[in-house]
N, C-alpha and C positions, 0 to 999 in steps of 0.2 A: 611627280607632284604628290604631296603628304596627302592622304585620304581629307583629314581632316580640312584642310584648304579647301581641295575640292567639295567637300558638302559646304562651305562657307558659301565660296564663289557661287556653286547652283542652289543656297536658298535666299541669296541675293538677287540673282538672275530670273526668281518667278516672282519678285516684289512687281517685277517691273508692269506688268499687267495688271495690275494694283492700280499703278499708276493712270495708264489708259483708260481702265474701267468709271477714276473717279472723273478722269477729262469728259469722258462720254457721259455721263450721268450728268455736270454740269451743262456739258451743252444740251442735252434730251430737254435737262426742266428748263431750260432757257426758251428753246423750240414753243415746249408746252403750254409754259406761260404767253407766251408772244399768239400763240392760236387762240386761246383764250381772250385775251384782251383783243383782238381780232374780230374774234365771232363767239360770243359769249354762251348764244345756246345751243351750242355742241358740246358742251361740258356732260353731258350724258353721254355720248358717244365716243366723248376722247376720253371718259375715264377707264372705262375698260380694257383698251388699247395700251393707256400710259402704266396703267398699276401691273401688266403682264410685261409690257417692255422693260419697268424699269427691276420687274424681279430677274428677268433673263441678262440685264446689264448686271446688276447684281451680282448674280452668279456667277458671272464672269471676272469677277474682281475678287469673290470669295474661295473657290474653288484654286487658284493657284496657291492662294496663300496659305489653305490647306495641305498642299505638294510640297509646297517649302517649306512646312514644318514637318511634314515628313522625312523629309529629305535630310533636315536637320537634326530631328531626333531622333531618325530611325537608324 
């Protein structure tokens, strides 16, 4: 296989946790909201929770996509 393919195919291949990342992220504030509208004053207590969850989902989605442009450019 031409080098070239191959970095195509594998920084195609870390998009995909991209992917996953933003499905998780919509369902997380979907959750959030619904708690929320649920039980209103724990809004103090689920924020601190939400805003550390939703950097670690985050990162999760950001972090490959750095690998694939490595992989790409490098």
């Amino acid at each position: 296989m031409d080098p070239q393919v191959a970095k195509l195919i594998a920084g195609a291949l870390v998009t995909l946790p991209a992917f996953g990342a933003a499905v998780g992220l919509g369902l997380y504030f979907a959750a959030y909201n619904q708690a929320l509208a649920r039980n209103p004053e724990t809004k103090g207590a689920l924020d601190e929770k939400y805003f550390l969850s939703l950097a670690f989902i985050e990162a999760l989605g950001i972090i490959p996509i750095g690998i694939g442009a490595a992989l790409l450019f490098g």
